[in-house]
N, C-alpha and C positions, 0 to 999 in steps of 0.2 A: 439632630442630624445635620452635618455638613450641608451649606448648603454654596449656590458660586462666587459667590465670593470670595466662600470659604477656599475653595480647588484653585481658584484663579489665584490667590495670594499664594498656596502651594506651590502651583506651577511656575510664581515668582521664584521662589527659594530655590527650587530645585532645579531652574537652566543653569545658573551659574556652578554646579556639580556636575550636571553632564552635559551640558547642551555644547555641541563639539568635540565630546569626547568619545575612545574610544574605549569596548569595557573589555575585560580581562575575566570579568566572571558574570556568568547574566542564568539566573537561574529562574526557575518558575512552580514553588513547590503546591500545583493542583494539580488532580488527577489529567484534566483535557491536555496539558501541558509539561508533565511531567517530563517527559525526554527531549523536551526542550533545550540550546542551548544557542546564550546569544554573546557567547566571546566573540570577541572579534566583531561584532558590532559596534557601528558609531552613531553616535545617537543624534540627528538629527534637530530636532526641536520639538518643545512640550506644545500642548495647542489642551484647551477646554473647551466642550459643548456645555452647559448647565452645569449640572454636578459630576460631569464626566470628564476623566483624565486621559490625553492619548498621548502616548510617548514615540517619538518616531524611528528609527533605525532606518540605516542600509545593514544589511550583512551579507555580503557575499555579491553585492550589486541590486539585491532582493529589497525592496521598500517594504517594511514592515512596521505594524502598528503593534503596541501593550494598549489596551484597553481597560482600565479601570475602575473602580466606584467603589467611596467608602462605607456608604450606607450608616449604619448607625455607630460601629464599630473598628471602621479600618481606621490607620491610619499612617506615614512613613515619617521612617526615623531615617535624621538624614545626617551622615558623620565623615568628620574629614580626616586626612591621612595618621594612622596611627592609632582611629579610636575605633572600637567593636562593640557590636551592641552587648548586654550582660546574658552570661548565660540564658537565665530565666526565660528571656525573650524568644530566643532560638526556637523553640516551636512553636509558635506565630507565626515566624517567616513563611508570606508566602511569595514575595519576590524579593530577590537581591541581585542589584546593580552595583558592579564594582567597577568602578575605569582604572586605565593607566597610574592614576597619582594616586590609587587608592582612594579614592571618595567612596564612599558606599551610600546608596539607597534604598532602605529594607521598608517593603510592604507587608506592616502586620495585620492580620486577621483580615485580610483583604478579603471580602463577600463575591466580587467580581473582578476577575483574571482571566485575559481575553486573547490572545496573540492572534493577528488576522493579517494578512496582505492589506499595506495602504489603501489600495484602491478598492478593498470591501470595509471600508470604515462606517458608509453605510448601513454595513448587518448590526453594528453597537450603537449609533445614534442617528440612523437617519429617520426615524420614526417619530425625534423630538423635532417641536417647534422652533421658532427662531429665538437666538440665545440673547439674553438681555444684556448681558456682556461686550455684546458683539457692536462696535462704533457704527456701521453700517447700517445696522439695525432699523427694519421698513417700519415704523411705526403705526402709519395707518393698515398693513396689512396684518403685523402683530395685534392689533385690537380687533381686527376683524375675525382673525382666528378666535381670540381671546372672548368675543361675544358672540359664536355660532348659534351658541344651544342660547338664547336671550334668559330662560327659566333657569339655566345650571344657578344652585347658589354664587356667590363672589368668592367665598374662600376657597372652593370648591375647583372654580374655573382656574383660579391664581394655583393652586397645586398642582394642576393636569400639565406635566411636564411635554404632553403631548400639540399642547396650546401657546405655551412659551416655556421655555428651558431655562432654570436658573432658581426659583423661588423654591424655599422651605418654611417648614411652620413660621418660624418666628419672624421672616420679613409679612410671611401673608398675615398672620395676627397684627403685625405694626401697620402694615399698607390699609389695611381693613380701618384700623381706627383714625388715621391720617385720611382717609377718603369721609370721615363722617358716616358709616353705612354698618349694618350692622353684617357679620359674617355671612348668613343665609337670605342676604337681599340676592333677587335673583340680578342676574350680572347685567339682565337687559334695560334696567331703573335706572344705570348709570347715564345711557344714551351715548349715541356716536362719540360725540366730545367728550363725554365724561368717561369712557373705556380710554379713550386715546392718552386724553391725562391721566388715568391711572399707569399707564404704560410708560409714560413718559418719565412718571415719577418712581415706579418702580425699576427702571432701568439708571437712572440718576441715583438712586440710593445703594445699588449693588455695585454700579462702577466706583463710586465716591467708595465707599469700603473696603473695596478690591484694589484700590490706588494704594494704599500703605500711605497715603497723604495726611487723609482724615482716622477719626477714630474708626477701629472698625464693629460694625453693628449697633450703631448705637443711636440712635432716632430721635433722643430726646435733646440732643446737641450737652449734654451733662455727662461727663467720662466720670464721676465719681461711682463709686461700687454702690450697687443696688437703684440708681439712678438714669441706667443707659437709656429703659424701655417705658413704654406707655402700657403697655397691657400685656404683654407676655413674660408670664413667670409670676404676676403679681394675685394671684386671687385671692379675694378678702381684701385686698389695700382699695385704700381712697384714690380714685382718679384722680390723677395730678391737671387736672382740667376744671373738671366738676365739684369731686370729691365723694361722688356716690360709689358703692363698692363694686368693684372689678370681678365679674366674675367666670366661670370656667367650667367647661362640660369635656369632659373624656370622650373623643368619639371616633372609632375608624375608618378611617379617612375611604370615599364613594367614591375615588379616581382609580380610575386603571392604568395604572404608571409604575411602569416595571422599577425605579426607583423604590420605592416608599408599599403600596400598597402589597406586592408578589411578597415583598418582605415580611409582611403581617406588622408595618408598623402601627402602633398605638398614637395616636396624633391628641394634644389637647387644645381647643379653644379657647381664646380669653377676648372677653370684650364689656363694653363700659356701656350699662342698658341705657346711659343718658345721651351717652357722646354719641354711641352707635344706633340711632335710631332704625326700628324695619324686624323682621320676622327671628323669635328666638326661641329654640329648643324648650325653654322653661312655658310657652302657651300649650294651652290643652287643645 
C-alpha cells in the first residue's frame, strides 16, 4: 500500500502538470460525482495529509477540493501533450484532468473520490493525526498522541493513521526493527524519550524518501535489488544483523483507520526474534 511518501513524491510530479493551470476537461467518473464538471477550473495547488491527496481548484470563484486515496489499488497516470492513455485503461478512469496544453492526469481505479468545498476539507482528513511530512511537525505532542493507550502494541499505535498520518506496513515493520523492539511491545516500554525518538526517526526517514534526494524506501542505506530492507518482504532469510531467520505472521491489522482497516486490508508482520526482543504471536 502507498504509503506518504509515496503521495508526497506524487504530489511532486504532478504540480508541475497542473499546478497553475487551467483544465479544459475535469471529469469524475463515481457515482457521488458523476455530473460533476471542472472545465474551466484552475487548479490551485497539490497539498498531502499522510496518505491523502487534495487537489485544489477555484472554478467559478468557488474554492474547491478533489480528495483522494490510493489504497491498495489506485494509481495516476500522468501524460503530456499529444499522448492518451491505451484504450484498455479507459475503464479505470475515475478521474481525468486535462489543462489547456493538454497535460492530462487520469486517476485509475481510484477507491476514494471526494469533491468538497475547501473549507470542509476537514470531512476527508481532519480526523488524522499530525502528518509526519509536515516540517512543523510538534514532536513532543505527536508522541503524546502516539502513546495515549501506553498497552496499544507498537506496530499497532505506528498504523493508527488517527495517531499520526503518514506510516504504512513496510516503514512500521522497518521502524519496529530500527527501534530494537519487537512489533507487539506495548508502546508505553518505549518511555517519553524513547516514543519522541521514534517519532523523530520516523519522520526523518519518510521526509528523506519523499525528497527525491535519497533512495526512496530504503532503510538499509544498500539500493542494490533485494538489499533495501531489514525485515519486510524477507521471511525465512538470515537477519542481516544477526543471522537468525526473519520471520512473519499474516494478521489483520486492529486499527480503525478508514485507510487500511474499512478496506479489509490483509497486513503481514515481519521481524527478527533476536533483534526484536518483547512479546510475539508465536508464545502460547
Amino acid at each position: 500500500m502507498p504509503e506518504g511518501d509515496t503521495v508526497a513524491l506524487l504530489a511532486r510530479r504532478m504540480r508541475p502538470l497542473l499546478e497553475g493551470r487551467t483544465l479544459v476537461h475535469g471529469r469524475l467518473n463515481v457515482p457521488a460525482h458523476a455530473t460533476a464538471d471542472l472545465a474551466g477550473a484552475r487548479v490551485l495547488g497539490l497539498a498531502t495529509h499522510g496518505k491523502h491527496l487534495l487537489t485544489r481548484f477555484d472554478l467559478d470563484g468557488e474554492a474547491l477540493t478533489l480528495h483522494t486515496h490510493l489504497r491498495m489499488d489506485g494509481e495516476w497516470a500522468l501524460l503530456g501533450p499529444g499522448r492518451r492513455l491505451p484504450a484498455r485503461m479507459t475503464p479505470d478512469v475515475r478521474v481525468l484532468l486535462v489543462t489547456a496544453e493538454q497535460r492530462t492526469a487520469a486517476g485509475l481505479r481510484m477507491p476514494v473520490v471526494e469533491l468538497l468545498r475547501t473549507v470542509d476539507e476537514h470531512r476527508a482528513v481532519g480526523h488524522l493525526g499530525p502528518d509526519l511530512l509536515d516540517l512543523a511537525l510538534d514532536v513532543p505532542a505527536a508522541a503524546a498522541r502516539l502513546a495515549r493507550d501506553p498497552s496499544r502494541p507498537l506496530a499497532a499505535a505506528l498504523l493508527d493513521q488517527r495517531l499520526v498520518a503518514g506510516l504504512g506496513n513496510l516503514w512500521v515493520n522497518e521502524l519496529c526493527f530500527l527501534t530494537g523492539r519487537s512489533p507487539w511491545t506495548p508502546i508505553g516500554e518505549l518511555g517519553d524519550d524513547g516514543v519522541r525518538r521514534l517519532v523523530q526517526r520516523a519522520a526523518r526517514a519518510l521526509r528523506a524518501s519523499a525528497s527525491g534526494v535519497t533512495s526512496y524506501q530504503v532503510t538499509t542505506g544498500n539500493t542494490r535489488p533485494g538489499q533495501e530492507h531489514w525485515v519486510a518482504g524477507r521471511v525465512g532469510k538470515a537477519c542481516r544483523r544477526c543471522g537468525t531467520r526473519i520471520e512473519m505472521v499474516p494478521e489483520v491489522a486492529g486499527v480503525p483507520e478508514d485507510d487500511d482497516a474499512a478496506a479489509g486490508v490483509r497486513r503481514r508482520t515481519w521481524w527478527c526474534p533476536h533483534c526484536q526482543p518483547g512479546p510475539s504471536p508465536r508464545q502460547p
